[in-house]
ZANUTOR-731208 format. One record per residue: x negated, y, z negated of N, C-alpha, C in turn. Coordinates in steps of 0.2 Angstrom, whole numbers, plus 5000, padded with zeros to 4 digits. Example, Ala and Ser with C-alpha at 12.3 -4.5 7.8 and 13.67 -1.06 7.14 Angstrom:
<rs>
493449724961493849784961493449844961493649894965493249954964493650004961
</rs>
This chain:
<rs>
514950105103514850175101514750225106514650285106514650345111514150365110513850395115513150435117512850465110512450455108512250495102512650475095512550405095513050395088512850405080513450425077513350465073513250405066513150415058513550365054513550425048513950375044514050405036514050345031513550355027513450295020513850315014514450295012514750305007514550255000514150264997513950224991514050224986514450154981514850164974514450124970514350144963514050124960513250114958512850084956512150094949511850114955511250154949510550174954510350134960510450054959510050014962510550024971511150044967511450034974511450094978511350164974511350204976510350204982510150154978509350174982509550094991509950064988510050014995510450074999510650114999511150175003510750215006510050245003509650285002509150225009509150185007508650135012508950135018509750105018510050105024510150155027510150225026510350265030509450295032508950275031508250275034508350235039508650165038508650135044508850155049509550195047510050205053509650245059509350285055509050355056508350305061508250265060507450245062507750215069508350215070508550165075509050215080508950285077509150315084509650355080510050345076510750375073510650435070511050475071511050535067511450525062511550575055511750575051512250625051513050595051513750665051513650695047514250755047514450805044514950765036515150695037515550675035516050615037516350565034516650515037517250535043517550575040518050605047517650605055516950625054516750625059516150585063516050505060515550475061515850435066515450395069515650335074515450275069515150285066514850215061515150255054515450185050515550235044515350175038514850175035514550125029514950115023515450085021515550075014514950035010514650065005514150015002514650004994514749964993515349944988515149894981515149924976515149884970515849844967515449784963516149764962516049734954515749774950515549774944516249754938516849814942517549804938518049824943518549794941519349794947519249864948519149904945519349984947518550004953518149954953517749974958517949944963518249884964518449854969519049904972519349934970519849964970519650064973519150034972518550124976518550114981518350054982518050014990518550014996519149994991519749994997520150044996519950084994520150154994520050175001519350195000518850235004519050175011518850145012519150095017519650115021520250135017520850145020520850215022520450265018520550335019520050335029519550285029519050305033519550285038519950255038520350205045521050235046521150285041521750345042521550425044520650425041520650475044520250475051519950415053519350435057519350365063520150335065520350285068519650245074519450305076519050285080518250245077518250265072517550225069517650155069516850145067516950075068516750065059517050025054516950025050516449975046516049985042515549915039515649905033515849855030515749865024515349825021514749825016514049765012514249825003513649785001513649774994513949734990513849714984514149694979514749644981515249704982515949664984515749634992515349634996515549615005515149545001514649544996514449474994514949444991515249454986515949444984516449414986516749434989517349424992517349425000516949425006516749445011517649445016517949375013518349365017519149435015519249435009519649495007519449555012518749585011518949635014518949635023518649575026518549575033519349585035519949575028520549565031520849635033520249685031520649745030520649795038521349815039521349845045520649905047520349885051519949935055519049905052518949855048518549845047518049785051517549835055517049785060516649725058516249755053515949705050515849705042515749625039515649635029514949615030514449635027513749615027513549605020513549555017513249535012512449565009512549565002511749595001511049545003511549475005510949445009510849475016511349475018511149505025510749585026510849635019511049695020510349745024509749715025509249715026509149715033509849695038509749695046510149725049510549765043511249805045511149855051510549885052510249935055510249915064509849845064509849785070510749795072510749765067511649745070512449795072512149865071512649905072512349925078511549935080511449965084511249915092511449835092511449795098512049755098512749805093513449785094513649835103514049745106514449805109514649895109514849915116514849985116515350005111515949965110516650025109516949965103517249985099517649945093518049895097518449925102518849865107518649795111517849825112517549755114517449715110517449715104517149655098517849605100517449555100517949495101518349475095518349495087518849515083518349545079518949595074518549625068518549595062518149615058518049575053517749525052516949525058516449475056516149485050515949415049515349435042514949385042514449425037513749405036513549415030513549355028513449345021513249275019512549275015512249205013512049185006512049125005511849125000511249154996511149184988510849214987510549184979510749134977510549104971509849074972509449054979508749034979508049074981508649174983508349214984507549204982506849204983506449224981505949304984506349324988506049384995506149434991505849504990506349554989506349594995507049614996507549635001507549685001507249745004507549805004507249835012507449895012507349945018506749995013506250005017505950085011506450135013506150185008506650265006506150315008506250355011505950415013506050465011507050465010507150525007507750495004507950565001508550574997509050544999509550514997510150495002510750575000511250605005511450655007511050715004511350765000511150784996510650814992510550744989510250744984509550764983509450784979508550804977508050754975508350684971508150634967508150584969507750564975507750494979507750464972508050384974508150344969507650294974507250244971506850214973507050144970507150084974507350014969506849994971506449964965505949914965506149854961506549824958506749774959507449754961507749694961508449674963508449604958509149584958509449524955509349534947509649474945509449464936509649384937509149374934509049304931509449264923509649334923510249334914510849304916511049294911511949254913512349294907512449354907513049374902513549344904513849334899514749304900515049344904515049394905515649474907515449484915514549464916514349494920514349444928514649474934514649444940513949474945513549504944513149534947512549474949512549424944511849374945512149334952512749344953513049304959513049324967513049404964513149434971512449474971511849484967511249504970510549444969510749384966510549334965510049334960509449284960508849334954508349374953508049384948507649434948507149424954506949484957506349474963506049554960505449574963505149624962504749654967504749704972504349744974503549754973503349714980502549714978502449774977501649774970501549834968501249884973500849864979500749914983500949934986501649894985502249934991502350004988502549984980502950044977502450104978501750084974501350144976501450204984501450164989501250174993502150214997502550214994503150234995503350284990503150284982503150344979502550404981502150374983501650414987501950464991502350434997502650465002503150515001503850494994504250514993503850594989503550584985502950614981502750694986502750684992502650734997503150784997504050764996504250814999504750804992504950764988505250794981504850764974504950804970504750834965504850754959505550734959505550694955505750634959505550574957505750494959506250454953506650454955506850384949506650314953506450294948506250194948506950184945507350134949507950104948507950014949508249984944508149914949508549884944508849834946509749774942509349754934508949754935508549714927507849754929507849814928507449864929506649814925506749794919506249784914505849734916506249674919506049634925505349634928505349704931504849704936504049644935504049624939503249604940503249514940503749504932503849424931503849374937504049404944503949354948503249344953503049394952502349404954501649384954501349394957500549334954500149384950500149354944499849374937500449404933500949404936501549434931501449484929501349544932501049614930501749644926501649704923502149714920502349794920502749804918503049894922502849944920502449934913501949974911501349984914501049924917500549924922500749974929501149944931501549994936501350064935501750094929501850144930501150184930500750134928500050194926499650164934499750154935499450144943499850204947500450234949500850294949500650334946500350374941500350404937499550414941499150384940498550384943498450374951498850354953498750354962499250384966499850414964500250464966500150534965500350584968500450654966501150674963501550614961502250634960502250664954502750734953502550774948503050744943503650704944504050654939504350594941504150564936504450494938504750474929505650454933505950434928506250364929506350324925506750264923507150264921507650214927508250224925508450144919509150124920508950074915508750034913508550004906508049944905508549904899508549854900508649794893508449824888508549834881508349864876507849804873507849754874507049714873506649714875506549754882506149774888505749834886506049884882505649934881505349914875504849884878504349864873503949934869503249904865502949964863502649994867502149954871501849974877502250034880502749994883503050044888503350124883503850134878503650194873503250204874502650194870502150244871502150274876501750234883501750274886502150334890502750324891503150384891503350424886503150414880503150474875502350494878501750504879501450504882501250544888501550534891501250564898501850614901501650684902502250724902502350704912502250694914502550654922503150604919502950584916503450524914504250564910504850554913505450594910505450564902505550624899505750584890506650554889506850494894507250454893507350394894507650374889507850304888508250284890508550244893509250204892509350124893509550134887509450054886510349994885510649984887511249934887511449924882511949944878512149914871512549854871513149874877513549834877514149814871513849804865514349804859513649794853514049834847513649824841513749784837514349744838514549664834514149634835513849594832513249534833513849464836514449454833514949404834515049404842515049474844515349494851514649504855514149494852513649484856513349414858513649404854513649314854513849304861514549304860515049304867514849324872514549354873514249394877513749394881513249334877512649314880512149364880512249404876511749454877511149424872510349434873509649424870509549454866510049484861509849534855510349544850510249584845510849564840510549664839511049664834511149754833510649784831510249734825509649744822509149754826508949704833508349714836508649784841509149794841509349874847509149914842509449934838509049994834508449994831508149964832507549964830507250004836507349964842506949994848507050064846507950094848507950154849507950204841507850174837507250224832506750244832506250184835505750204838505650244844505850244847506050284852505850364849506550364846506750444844506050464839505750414836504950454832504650444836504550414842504050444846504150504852504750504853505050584857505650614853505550654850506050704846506650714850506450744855506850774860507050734867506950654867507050634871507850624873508150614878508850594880508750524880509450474874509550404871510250404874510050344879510850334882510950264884511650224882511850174884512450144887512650094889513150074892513550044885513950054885514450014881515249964883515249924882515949894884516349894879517049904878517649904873518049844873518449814871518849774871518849704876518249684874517749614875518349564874518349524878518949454876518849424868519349454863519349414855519049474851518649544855518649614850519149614847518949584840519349634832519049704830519749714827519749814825519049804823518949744818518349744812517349754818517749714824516949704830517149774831517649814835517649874839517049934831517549924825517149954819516549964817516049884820515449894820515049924825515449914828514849954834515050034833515550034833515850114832515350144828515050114821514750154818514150134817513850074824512950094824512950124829513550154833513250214836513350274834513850264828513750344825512950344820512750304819511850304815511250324820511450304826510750294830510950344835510450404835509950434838510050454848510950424850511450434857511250504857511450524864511250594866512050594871512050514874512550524878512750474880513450424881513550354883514150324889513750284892514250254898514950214893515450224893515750204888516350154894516350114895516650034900517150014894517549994899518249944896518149884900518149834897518149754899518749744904518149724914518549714918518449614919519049614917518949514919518549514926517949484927517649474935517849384935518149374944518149324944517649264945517449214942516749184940516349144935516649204931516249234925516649194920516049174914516249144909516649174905516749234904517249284902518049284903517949274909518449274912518949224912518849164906519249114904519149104896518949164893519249174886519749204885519849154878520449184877520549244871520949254869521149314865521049384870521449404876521349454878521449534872521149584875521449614870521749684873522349694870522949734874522749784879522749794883522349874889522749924883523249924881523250004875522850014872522449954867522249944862521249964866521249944871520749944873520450014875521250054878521350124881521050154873521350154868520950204862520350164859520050114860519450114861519050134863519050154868518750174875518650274873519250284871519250364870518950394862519250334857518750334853517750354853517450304860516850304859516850364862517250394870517150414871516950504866517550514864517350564859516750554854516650534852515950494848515450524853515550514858514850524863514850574863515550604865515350684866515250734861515250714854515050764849514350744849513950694850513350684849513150724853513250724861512950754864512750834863513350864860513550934859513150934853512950914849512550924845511850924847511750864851510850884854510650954859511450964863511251004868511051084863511651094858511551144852510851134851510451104849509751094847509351124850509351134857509151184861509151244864509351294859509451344859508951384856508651434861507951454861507551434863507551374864506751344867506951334874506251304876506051314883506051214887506451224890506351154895505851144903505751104903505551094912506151064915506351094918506951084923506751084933507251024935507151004942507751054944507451124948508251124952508651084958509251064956509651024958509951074966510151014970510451054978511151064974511351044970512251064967512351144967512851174968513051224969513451254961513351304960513751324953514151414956514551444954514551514955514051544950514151514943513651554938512851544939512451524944511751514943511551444950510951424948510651364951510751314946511051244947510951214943510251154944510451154937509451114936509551064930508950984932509250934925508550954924508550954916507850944914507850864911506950884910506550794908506850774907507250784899507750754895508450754895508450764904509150734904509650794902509550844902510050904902510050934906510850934909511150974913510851074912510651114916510651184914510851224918511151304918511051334924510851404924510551414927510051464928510251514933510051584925510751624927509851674933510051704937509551764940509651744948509251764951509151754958509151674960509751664968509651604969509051554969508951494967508251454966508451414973507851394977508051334981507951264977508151214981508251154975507551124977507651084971506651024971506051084969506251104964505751154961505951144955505051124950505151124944505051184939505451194933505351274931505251244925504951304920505351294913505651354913506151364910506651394907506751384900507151454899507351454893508151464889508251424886509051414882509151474879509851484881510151564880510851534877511151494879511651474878512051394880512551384878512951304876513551304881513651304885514551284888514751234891514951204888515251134891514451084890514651054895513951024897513351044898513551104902512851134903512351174899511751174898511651244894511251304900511351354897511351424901510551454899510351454903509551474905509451504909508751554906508451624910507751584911507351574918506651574918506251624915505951594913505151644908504651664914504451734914503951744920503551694921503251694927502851644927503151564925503251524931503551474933503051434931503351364931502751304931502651294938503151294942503151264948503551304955503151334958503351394962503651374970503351304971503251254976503951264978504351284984504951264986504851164990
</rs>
């Protein structure tokens, strides 16, 4: 590397992995490196890569091949998900220095910074490092101090792995099992993070997990009120959990405490019980809607959101039908809508009955409309009334934009706002995604 070397974190894929990007580019930073303008111009260039479905794998060596046409001189890394996975595929790929597995991902910092000077001297490219990770008991991570690029809303992982085995799912393989972030760590990082923005997301692979490997096996409800009482963080929101994980406990409490975001998101995956079977999933349709009924009576106005897959190996019209319409019953705001990627592994991935990618294609857009009138009906529901919104660093020409508690998108028409300030506003209007808001004199939150 040259005098002064630069990097850039390109990261694809869930909260968790966006908070390992957020970690590693604090390393980088801790280790002397600055932080580029962008990949064209770094000497280190980070692929942090999922490999959740072929079209992520298909990100990875995108972005791979775009850093190595546009910016020949870097040296390139590539970890996550996929460098666990496949280590040896992508080391094949031209310009790529090193694959670091999520077992290694943790010394990535170490190893770029006491590599030889220049890309030429590495005695070949495409070393790697990557271990076994199925006896993991450590949790692995880098702390976060800040944001990663951008953003306003450090993402914080306190936990890693899943100890589940769904049929579909390759992830137990490439982040091994559940592990959990000791509680005073987290304290003591949302603390810090708490100092210079406004909101934290709690993110982690089996988010609901937290504590079970811990002595006394605390639980995230515990958690959060020890936050809540020993941080200053004005919000703290949750990203996904299991849908049996959201226990009452946990409900309550974040219907409850206005720090805590009024959102849920919880996994559906499918509303066949048949196709749930398949699937390995710990609940049947009955015990999903239940949670998120309850839910919706204890926050009115909260944002209900889930993951769903389409065209599950042996999905009949009759399974795509059922699920179709316990999501038109239950109380969605908004849905990650997936089409089934065979991962290779997976016990899925040697069932038979595939089902046609056409057939899957109008599944997929089937929910996706479905999603979107739900949504356009919640966002209409707030017209006239007032939200607490985070202004976001996102650029709009019409306004600042801002997400409130419950997960809506707004923008805010008046004078420039700096981003990481919380307002309440008020609903003026519905366009597209966004809704259109004017702040009421007198702000909740003045604080740039």
């Amino acid at each position: 590397m040259t005098a002064g070397p630069s990097y850039w974190v390109e990261t694809f894929g869930c909260r968790a992995a966006q908070a390992d990007g957020a970690a590693l580019e604090t390393a980088l930073r801790d280790r002397g490196l600055a932080p580029a303008a962008g990949p064209s111009t770094a000497d280190l260039v980070v692929v942090n890569a999922c490999t959740v479905t072929a079209a992520a794998d298909q990100d990875a060596r995108r972005a791979i091949r775009r850093a190595r046409r546009d910016n020949p001189r870097a040296r390139i890394l590539v970890t996550g998900c996929y460098a666990q996975r496949a280590p040896g595929e992508l080391a094949a790929l031209p310009g790529v220095a090193w694959v670091v597995g999520n077992s290694h991902k943790s010394q990535i910092a170490d190893l770029v910074t006491l590599a030889p000077a220049q890309p030429e001297s590495l005695p070949f490219h495409g070393q790697i490092f990557v271990g076994d990770l199925s006896r993991q008991t450590t949790f692995l991570s880098e702390p976060v101090r800040e944001a990663s690029h951008d953003r306003t809303r450090p993402n914080l992982k306190i936990q890693d792995g899943c100890s589940h085995r769904c049929s579909f799912c390759v992830i137990p393989s490439v982040r091994g099992p559940s592990r959990s972030a000791p509680a005073d760590r987290v304290v003591e990082q949302v603390r810090g993070l708490a100092e210079r923005y406004r909101e934290v997301v709690l993110s982690g692979i089996n988010l609901g997990r937290w504590g079970r490997d811990l002595e006394g096996r605390p639980r995230l409800a515990a958690l959060l009120r020890r936050l809540l009482e020993e941080t200053p963080v004005a919000r703290l929101r949750i990203s996904s959990i299991e849908p049996m994980d959201w226990t009452d406990e946990l409900l309550d409490l974040v219907a409850s405490s206005p720090r805590l975001a009024r959102h849920v998101h919880a996994p559906l995956q499918s509303g066949s019980d048949r196709i749930l079977r398949l699937m390995r999933r710990k609940y049947r349709a009955r015990h999903y809607a239940a949670r998120l009924e309850k839910a919706r009576r204890l926050m009115p106005e909260a944002a209900i959101g889930a993951d769903v897959m389409v065209g599950f190996p042996g999905e009949t019209g009759a399974d795509f039908e059922e699920s179709r319409q316990l999501i038109a019953d239950l109380p969605f705001t908004y849905l990650h809508v997936f089409t089934y990627s065979s991962r290779p592994g997976t016990a899925a991935a040697a069932m038979p009955d595939p089902v046609p990618p056409p057939v899957q294609r109008e599944r997929n857009r089937r929910l996706r409309e479905l999603a979107e009138a739900k949504g356009a009906a919640f966002r209409r529901g707030f017209l006239g009334r007032r939200l607490s919104v985070l202004t976001l660093q996102e650029s709009h020409p019409d306004g600042a934009v801002g997400l409130s508690d419950n997960y809506l998108k707004t923008l805010i028409a008046g004078p420039s706002l700096a981003p990481n300030r919380i307002l309440e506003v008020q609903v003026v209007g519905v366009e597209g995604e966004f809704l259109r808001t004017t702040p009421p004199e007198g702000t909740a939150d003045e604080r740039r």
